[in-house]
N, C-alpha and C positions, 0 to 999 in steps of 0.2 A: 504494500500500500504506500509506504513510505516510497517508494521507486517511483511510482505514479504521481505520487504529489511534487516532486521536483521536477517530474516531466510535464505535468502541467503549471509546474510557475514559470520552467524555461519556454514552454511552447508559447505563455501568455507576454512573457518579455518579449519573445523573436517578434511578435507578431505586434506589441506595443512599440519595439521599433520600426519596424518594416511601415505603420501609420503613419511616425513623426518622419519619416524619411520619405514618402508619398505625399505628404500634406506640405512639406517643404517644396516638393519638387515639382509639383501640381500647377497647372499652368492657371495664371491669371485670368478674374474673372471682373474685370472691370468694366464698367458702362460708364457711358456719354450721351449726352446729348446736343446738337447743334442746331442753328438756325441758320441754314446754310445762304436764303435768301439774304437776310440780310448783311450775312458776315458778308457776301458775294459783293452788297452795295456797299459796305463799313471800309473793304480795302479801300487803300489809297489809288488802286489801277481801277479799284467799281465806281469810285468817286470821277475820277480824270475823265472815265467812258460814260459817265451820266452828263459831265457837267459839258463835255462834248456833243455830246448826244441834243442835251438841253440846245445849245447855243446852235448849232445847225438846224434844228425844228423851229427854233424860235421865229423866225421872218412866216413862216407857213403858220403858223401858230396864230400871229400878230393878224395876218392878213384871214384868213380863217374867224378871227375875232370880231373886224371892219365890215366883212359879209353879213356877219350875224348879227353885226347892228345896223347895217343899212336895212338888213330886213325887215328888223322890230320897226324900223321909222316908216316905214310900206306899210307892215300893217297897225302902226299907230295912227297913219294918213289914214290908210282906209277903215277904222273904225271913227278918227274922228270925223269925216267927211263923208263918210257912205252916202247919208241922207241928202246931200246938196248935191252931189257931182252928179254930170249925166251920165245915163245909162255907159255912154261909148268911151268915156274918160273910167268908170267903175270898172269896167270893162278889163279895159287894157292894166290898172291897177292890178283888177284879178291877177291877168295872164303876168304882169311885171312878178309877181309874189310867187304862183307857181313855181314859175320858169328861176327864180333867185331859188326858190325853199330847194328845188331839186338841184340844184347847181352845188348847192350849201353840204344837204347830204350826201348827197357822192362825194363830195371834195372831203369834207369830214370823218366818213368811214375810211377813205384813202390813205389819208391822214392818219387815224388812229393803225391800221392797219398796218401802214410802213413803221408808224412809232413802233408799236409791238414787236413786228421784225426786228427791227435794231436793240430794243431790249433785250430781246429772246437770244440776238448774237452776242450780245455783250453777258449776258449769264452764262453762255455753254462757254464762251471762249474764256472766262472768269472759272466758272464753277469746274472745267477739266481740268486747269489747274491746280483749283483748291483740291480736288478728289486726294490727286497726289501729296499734298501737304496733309490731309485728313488722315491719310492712309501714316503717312510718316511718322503725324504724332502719334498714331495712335499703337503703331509698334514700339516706339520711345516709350511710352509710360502703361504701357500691358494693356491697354483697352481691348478687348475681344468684339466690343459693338459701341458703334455709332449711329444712334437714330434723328435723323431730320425730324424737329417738329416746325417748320415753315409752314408748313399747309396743316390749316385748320382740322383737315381730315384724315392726318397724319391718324396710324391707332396707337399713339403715346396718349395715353388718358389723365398723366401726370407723371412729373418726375423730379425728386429733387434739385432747387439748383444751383447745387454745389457743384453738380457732374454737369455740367452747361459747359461746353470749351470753348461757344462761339469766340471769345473773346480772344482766346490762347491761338485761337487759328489765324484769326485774321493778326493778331499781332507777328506769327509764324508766315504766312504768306505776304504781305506787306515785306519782311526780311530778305525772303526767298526768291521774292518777284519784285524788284525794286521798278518804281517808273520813272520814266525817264521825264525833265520837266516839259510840260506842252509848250510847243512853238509859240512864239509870239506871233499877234495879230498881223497881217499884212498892212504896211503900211498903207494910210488913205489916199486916194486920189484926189488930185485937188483939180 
């Protein structure tokens, strides 16, 4: 009996090491979370390509804006004036308002529609990037998972935010990916 009981406190050592030698050696089980849109806009390269972005739309923008107010003033004319003008002057009001409102939309969807594109470029050609720096940090400091909660219908239902890296990223990509300063404006024509 005695035999037995030293083979069972040596079998319960081996085996109480063979644990702390496992539990040591056990591969990391860390999580993250990031907000990848925004850390994408937070760079200083997502900042350069917005405020680029900004300033080339802007004239189409401005002028886009000028349409939509001559139009309100067409039909401020034609509500305030409906009851006095003749029929052939109403008329042509009508058709000027039409012929603007549809001019306005298509110009407008066009508009948004190229925005969007150049957003959508300036994320992939941003956010391929980041992937790479994601990926970096998260071999550096044992992360096994990184879950985007950008999109509201992301299924992160909560998560502490201690494990948030947005910040740790874009300070990492900013580093990694330095940008170069924008050209200055062309000089004006006089």
């Amino acid at each position: 009996m005695r035999a037995s009981v030293k083979l069972a406190v040596y079998a319960g050592l081996v085996l109480a090491g063979a644990m702390v030698v496992c539990a040591q050696t056990q591969a990391p089980t860390k999580l993250a979370t990031i907000n990848v849109q925004a850390a994408i806009l937070s760079t200083k390269e997502g900042q350069q390509a917005t405020q680029d972005l900004t300033s080339r739309f802007n004239p189409r923008k401005q002028a886009l804006e000028k349409k939509q107010a001559d139009l309100a003033t067409l039909q401020s004319r034609m509500r305030a004036g409906s009851a006095t003008m003749t029929p052939a002057a109403k008329d042509k009001l009508i058709g000027d308002i039409d012929t603007q409102t549809k001019a306005w939309n298509r110009d407008s969807a066009d508009f948004n529609a190229e925005v969007q594109q150049e957003e959508g470029k300036i994320m992939n050609e941003v956010g391929h990037k980041m992937l790479a720096v994601i990926e970096k940090y998260a071999i550096l400091h044992g992360v096994i998972l990184v879950a985007d909660v950008s999109n509201p219908q992301s299924p992160v239902m909560w998560a502490d935010p201690s494990i948030d890296i947005t910040n740790d990223i874009i300070k990492l990509y900013d580093e990694t990916n330095p940008v170069a300063p924008a050209a200055p404006p062309p000089p004006a024509k006089k």
